[in-house]
C-alpha positions as a Markdown table, in Angstrom:
| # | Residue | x | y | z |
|---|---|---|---|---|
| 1 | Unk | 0.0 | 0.0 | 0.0 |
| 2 | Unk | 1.3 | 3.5 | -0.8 |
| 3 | Unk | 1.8 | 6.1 | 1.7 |
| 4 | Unk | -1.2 | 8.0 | -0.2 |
| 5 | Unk | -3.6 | 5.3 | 0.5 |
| 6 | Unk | -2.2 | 4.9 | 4.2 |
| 7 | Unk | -2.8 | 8.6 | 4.7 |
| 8 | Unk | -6.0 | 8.3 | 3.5 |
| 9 | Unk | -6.9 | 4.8 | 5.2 |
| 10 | Unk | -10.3 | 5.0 | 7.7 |
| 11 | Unk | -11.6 | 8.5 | 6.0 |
| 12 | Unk | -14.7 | 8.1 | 4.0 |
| 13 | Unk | -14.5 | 10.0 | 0.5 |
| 14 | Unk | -16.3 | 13.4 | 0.3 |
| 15 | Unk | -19.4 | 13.1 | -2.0 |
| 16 | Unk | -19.5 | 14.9 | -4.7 |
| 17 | Unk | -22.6 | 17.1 | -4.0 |
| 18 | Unk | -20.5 | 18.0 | -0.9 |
| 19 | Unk | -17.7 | 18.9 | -3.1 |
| 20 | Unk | -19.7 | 20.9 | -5.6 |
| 21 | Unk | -21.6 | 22.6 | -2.7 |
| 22 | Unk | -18.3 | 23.7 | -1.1 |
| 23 | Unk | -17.2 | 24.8 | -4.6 |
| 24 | Unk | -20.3 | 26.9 | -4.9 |
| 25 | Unk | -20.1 | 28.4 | -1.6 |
| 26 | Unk | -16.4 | 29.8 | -2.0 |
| 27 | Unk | -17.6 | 31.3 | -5.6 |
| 28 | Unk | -20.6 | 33.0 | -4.3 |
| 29 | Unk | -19.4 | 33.7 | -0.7 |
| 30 | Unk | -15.9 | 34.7 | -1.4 |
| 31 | Unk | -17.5 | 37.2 | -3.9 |
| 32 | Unk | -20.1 | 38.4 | -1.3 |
| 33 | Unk | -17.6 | 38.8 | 1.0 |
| 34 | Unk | -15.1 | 41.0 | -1.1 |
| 35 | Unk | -18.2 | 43.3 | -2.3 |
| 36 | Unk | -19.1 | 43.6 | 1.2 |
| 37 | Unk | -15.3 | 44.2 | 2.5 |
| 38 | Unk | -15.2 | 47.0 | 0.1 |
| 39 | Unk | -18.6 | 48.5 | 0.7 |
| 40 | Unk | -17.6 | 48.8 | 4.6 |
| 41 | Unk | -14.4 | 50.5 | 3.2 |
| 42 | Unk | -15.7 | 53.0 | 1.2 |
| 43 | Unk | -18.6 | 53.5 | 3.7 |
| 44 | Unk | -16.7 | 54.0 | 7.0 |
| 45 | Unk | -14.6 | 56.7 | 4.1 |
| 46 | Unk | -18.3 | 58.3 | 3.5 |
| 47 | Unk | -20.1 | 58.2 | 6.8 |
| 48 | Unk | -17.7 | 61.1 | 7.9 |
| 49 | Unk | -19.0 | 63.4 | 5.7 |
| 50 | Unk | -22.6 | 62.0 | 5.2 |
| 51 | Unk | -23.3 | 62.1 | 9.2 |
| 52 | Unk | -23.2 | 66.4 | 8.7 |
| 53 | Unk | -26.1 | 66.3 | 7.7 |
| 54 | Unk | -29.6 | 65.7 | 9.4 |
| 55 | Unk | -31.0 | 62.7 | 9.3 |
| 56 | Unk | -28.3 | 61.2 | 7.6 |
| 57 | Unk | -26.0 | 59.8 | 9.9 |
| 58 | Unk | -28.4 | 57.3 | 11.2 |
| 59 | Unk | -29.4 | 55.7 | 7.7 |
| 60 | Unk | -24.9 | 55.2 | 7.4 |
| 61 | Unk | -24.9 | 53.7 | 10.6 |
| 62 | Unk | -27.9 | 50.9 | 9.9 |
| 63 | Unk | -26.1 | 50.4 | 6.6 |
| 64 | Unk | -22.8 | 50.0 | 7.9 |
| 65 | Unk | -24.4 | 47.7 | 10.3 |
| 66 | Unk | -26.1 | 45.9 | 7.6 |
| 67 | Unk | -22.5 | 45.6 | 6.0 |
| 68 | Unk | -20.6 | 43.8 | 8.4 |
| 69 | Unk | -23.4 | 41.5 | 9.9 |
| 70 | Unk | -23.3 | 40.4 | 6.3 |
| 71 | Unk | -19.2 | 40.3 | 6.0 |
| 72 | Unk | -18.8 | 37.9 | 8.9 |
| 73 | Unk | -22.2 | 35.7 | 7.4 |
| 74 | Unk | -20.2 | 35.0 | 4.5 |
| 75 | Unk | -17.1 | 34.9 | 6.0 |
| 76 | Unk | -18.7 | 31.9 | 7.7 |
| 77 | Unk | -19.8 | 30.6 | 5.3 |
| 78 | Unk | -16.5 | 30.3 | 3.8 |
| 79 | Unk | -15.1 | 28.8 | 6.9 |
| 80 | Unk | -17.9 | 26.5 | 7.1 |
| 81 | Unk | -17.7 | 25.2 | 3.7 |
| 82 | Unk | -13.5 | 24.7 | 4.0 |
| 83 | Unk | -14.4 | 22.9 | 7.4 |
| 84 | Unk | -17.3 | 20.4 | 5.4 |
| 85 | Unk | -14.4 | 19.8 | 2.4 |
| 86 | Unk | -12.4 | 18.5 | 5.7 |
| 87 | Unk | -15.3 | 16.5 | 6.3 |
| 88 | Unk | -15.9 | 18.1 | 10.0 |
| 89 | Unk | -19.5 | 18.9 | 10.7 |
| 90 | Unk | -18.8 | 21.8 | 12.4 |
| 91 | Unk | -18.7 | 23.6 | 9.4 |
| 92 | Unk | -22.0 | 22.9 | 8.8 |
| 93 | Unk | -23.4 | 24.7 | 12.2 |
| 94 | Unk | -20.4 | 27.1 | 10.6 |
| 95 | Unk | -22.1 | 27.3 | 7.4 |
| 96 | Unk | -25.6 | 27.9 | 8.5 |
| 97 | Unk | -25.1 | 30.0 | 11.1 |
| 98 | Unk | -23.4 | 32.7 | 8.5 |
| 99 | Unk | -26.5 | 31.5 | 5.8 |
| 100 | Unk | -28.9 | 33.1 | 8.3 |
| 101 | Unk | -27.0 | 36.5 | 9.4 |
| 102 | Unk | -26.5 | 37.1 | 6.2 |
| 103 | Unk | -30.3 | 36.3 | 5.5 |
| 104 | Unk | -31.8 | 38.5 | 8.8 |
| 105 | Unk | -28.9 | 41.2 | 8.1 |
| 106 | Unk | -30.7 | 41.6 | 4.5 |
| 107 | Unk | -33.8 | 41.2 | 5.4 |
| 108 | Unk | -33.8 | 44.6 | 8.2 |
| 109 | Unk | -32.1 | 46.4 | 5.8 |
| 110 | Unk | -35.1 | 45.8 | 3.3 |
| 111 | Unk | -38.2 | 45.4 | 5.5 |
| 112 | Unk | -38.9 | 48.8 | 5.5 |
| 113 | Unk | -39.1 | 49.5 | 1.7 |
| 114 | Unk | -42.0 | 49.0 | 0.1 |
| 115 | Unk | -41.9 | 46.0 | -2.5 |
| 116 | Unk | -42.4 | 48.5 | -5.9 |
| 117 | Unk | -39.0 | 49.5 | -5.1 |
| 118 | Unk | -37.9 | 46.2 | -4.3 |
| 119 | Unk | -38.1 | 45.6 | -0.9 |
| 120 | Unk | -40.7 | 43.4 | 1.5 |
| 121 | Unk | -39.1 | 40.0 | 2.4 |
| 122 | Unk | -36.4 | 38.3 | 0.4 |
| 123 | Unk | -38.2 | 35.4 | -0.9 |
| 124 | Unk | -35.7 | 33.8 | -3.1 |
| 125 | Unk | -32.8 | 34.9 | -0.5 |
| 126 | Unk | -34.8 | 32.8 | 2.0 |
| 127 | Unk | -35.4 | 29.5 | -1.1 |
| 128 | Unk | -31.8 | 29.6 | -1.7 |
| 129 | Unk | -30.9 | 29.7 | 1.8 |
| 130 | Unk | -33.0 | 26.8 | 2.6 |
| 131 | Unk | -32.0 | 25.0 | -0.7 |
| 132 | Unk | -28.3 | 25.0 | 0.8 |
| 133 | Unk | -28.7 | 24.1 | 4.1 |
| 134 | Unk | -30.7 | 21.5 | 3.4 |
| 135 | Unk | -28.3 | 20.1 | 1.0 |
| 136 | Unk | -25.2 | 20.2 | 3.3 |
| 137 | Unk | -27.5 | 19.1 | 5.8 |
| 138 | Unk | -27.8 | 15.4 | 3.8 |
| 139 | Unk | -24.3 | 15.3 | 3.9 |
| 140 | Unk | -24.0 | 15.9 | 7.7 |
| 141 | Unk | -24.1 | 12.2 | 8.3 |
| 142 | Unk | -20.9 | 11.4 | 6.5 |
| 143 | Unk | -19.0 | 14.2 | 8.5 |
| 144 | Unk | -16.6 | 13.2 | 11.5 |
């Protein structure tokens, strides 16, 4: 036997949905996360000069709030998924913790705006969302 197979001796494979899911999740987290990153950037650079005026400073403050609730969701995710491709099932409680700040987080930053101009609840964020964690979550099982 080579030292390959030795190494890898007693570890069940990861499934393929799990690796496709983790794949996914780094794509469409890792990009969440940089967006966000650079909106908290560029808004802690604003909210100086936006808080001057009246009535302002507390709409900066909500969206910065919004902003890094939902840069440490995906960083989360992104933890969770690279602790699922090690096969631990922590990274699933990772994983869907992050998957539901990031959900809430976008959901009070809508709820106030009136669906015309696209805000109400986040129907599809809350489908995908489920869709996810219910698909790591069949793959739970497998995890050490």
């Amino acid at each position: 036997m080579s030292e390959l197979d030795n190494m890898n001796a007693g570890t069940e494979a990861r499934p393929t949905l799990l690796t496709v899911l983790c794949i996914l999740t780094w794509i469409a987290s890792g990009l969440g996360a940089l967006a966000y990153l650079i909106l908290v950037v560029a808004g802690a650079a604003m909210a100086d000069a936006l808080s001057s005026i009246p009535g302002v400073g507390s709409m900066v403050t909500s969206g910065m709030i919004f902003l890094v609730l939902a840069l440490l969701g995906s960083v989360s995710k992104i933890v969770g998924a690279a602790q699922m491709w090690k096969m631990k099932k922590m990274g699933f409680y990772l994983y869907a913790v992050g998957e539901l700040v990031v959900f809430i987080a976008g959901y009070m930053a809508v709820k106030d705006i009136p669906a015309e101009m696209g805000g109400g609840f986040p129907v599809m964020g809350l489908v995908f969302s489920a869709v996810f964690i219910g698909l790591y979550g069949m793959n739970v099982k497998k995890m050490a």
